[in-house]
C-alpha positions as CSV (number, residue, x, y, z in Angstrom):
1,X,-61.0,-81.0,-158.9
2,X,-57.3,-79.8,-159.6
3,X,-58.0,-76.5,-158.1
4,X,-59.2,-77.9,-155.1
5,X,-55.9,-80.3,-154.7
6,X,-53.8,-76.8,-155.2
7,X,-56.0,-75.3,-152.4
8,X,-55.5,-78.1,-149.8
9,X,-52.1,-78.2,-150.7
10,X,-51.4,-74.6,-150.1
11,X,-53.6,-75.0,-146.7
12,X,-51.5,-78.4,-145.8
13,X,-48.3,-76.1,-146.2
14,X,-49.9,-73.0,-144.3
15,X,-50.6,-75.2,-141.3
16,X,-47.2,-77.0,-141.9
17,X,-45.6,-73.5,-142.1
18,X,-47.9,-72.6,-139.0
19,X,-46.5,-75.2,-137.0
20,X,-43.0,-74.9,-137.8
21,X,-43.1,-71.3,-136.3
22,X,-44.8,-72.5,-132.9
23,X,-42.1,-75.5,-132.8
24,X,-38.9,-72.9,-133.4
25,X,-36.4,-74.1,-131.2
26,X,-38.0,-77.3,-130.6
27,X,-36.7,-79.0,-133.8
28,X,-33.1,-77.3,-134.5
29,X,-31.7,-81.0,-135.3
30,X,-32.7,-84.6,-135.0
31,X,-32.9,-84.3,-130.9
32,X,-35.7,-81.8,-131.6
33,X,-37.2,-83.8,-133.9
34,X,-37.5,-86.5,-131.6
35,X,-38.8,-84.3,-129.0
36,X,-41.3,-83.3,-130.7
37,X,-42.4,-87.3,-131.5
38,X,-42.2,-87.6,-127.6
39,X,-44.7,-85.0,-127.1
40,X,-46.7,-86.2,-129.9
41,X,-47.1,-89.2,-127.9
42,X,-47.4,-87.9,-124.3
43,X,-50.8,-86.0,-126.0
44,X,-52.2,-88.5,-127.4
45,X,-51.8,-91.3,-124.4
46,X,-53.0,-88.6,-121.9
47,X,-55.9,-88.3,-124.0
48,X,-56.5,-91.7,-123.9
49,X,-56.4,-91.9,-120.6
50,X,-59.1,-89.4,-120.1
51,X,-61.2,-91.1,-121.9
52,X,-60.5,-94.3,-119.9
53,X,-60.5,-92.9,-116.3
54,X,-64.3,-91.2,-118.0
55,X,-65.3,-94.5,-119.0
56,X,-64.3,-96.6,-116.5
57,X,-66.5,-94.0,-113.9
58,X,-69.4,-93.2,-116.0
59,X,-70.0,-97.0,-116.9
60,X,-69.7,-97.9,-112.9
61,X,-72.5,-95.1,-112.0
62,X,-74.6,-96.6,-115.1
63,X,-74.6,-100.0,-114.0
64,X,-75.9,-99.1,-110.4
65,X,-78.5,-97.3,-112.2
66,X,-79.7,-100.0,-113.9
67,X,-79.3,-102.4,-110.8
68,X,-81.5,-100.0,-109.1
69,X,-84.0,-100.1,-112.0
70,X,-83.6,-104.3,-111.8
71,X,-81.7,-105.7,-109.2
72,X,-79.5,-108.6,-110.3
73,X,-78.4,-111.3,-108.1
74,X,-75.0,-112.2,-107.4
75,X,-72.2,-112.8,-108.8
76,X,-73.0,-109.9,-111.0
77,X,-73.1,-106.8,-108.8
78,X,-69.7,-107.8,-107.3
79,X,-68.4,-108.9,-110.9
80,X,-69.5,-105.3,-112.0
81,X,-67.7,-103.7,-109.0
82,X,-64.6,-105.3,-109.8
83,X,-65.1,-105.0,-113.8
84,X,-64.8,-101.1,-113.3
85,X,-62.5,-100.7,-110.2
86,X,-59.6,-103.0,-111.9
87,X,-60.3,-100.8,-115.3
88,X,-59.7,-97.6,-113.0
89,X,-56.8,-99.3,-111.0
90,X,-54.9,-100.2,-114.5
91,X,-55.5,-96.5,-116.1
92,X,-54.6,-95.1,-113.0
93,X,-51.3,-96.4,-112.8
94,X,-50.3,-95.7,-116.3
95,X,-50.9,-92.1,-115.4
96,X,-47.5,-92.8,-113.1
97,X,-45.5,-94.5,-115.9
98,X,-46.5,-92.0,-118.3
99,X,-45.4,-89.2,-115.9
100,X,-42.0,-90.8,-115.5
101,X,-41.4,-91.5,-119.5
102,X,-42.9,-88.2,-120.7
103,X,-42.1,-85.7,-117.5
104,X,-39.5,-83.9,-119.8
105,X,-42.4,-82.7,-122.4
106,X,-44.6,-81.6,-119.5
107,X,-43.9,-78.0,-118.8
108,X,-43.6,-76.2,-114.9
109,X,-46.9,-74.4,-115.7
110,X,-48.3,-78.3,-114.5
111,X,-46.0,-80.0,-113.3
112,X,-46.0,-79.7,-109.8
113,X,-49.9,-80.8,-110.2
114,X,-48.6,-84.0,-112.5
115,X,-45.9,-84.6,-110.0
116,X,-48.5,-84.8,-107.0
117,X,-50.8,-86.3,-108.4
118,X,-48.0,-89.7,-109.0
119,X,-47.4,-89.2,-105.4
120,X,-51.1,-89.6,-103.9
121,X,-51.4,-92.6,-106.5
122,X,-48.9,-94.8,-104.8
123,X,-49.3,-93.6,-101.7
124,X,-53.3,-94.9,-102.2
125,X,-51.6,-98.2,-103.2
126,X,-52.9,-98.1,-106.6
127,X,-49.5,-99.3,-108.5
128,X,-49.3,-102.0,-105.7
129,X,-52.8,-102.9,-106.1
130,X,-52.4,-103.2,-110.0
131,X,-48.9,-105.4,-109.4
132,X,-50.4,-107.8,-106.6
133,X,-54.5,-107.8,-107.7
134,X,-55.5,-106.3,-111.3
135,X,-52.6,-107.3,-112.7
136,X,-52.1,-110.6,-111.5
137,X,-53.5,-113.7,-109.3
138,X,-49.8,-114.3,-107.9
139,X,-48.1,-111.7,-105.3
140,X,-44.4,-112.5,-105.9
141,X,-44.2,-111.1,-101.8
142,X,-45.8,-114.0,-100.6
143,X,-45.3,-116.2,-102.6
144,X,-49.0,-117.2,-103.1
145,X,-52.5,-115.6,-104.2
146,X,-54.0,-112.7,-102.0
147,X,-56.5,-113.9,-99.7
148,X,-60.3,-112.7,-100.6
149,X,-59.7,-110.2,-97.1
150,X,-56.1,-109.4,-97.9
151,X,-57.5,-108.0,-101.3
152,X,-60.6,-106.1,-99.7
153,X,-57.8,-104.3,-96.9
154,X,-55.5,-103.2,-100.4
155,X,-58.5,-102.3,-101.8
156,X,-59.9,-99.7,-99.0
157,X,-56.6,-98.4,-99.1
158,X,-57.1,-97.8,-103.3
159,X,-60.5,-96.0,-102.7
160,X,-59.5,-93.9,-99.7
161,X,-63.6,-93.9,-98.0
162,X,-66.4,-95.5,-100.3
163,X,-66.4,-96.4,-103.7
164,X,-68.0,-93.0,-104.8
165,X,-65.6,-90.9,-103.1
166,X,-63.3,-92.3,-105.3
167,X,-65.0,-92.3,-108.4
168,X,-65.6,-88.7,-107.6
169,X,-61.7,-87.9,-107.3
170,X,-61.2,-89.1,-110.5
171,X,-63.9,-87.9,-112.0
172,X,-67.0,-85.4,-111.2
173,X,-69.0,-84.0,-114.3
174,X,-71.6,-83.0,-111.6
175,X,-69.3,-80.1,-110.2
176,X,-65.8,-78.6,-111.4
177,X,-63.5,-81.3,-112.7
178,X,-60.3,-78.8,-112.1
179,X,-58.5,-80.8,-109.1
180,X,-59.6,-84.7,-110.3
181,X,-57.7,-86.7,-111.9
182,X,-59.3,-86.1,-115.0
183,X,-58.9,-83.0,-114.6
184,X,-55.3,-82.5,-113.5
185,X,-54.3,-84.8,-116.5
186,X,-56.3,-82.4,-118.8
187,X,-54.5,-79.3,-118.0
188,X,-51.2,-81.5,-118.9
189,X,-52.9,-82.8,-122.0
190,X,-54.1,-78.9,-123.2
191,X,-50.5,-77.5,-121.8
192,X,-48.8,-79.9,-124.4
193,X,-50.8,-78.9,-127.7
194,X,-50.5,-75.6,-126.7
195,X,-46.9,-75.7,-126.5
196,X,-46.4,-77.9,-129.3
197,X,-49.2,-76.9,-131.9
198,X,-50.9,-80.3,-132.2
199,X,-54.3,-80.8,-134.0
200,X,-57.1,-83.8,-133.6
201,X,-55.1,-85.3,-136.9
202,X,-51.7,-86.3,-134.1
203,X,-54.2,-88.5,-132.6
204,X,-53.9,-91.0,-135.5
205,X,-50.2,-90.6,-135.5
């Protein structure tokens, strides 16, 4: 048992040691240090956000699977639409307030791509939708709720064509994911723990 404590030891210092060499110049004094906590957390909410932008498409396309299979009546197939839309709407704009908090770990390899990707998310209206809609049932603007059509004109805005169009530009398994979302937040997300030398283990962090 002891010798297998020394062993993990020693392998806990060769990956600390490891690591230390990839993060030269990051972590000169406490600046760096806290640089290197930034990044730590830019990795780990992009990754989160993959996995919610995935969800949030994959569990629309299963539900109209199985509303194929067994048609439901309504409320549900609109309650579904808007379960999965708002869940997209809300991840999507966290992708811009992550980009704004965290831009200074991202490096020029992507972030032209992380930059323009922000830019066709509020010019879609998604931030807007999430502040007057997802987010709320009170648009300070007005001074009242959305009507039911004043929601559905934001909303074609959001989705930019049909509701799979959209799904698709965030996320499509079926063909090269490079220029989704998904996909343009993944190249950030593998450009960090590249640079930085993170493991599965910063996740928990």
């Amino acid at each position: 048992m002891a010798s297998v404590l020394v062993s993990d030891l020693g392998l806990r210092e060769g990956v600390l040691i490891d690591l230390g060499t990839q993060l030269e110049g990051h972590c000169d004094d406490s600046s760096g240090a806290e640089q290197i906590a930034k990044a730590r957390a830019a990795w780990r909410l992009s990754h989160e956000l993959m996995q919610d932008l995935i969800a949030g498409t994959q569990a629309y396309w299963v539900f109209q699977k199985q509303l194929e299979v067994r048609s439901a009546r309504e409320p549900v197939p609109t309650a579904i639409r808007r379960l999965c839309l708002t869940h997209l709407v809300i991840a999507l704009s966290k992708w811009t307030e992550l980009y704004r908090l965290y831009r200074d770990v991202i490096s020029l390899e992507v972030s032209k791509d992380a930059k323009n990707l922000v830019k066709v998310i509020e010019s879609r209206g998604v931030v807007t939708f999430r502040n007057k809609v997802a987010g709320h049932v009170w648009d300070d603007e007005t001074k009242r709720a959305l009507t039911v059509r004043e929601i559905e004109e934001r909303l074609s805005m959001v989705l930019g064509g049909d509701v799979d169009d959209f799904l698709k530009w965030i996320n499509n398994p079926q063909e090269s994911n490079i220029g989704t979302v998904v996909g343009i937040i993944e190249k950030v997300h593998n450009q960090i723990r590249a640079e930085y030398g993170f493991t599965e283990e910063d996740l928990l962090l």
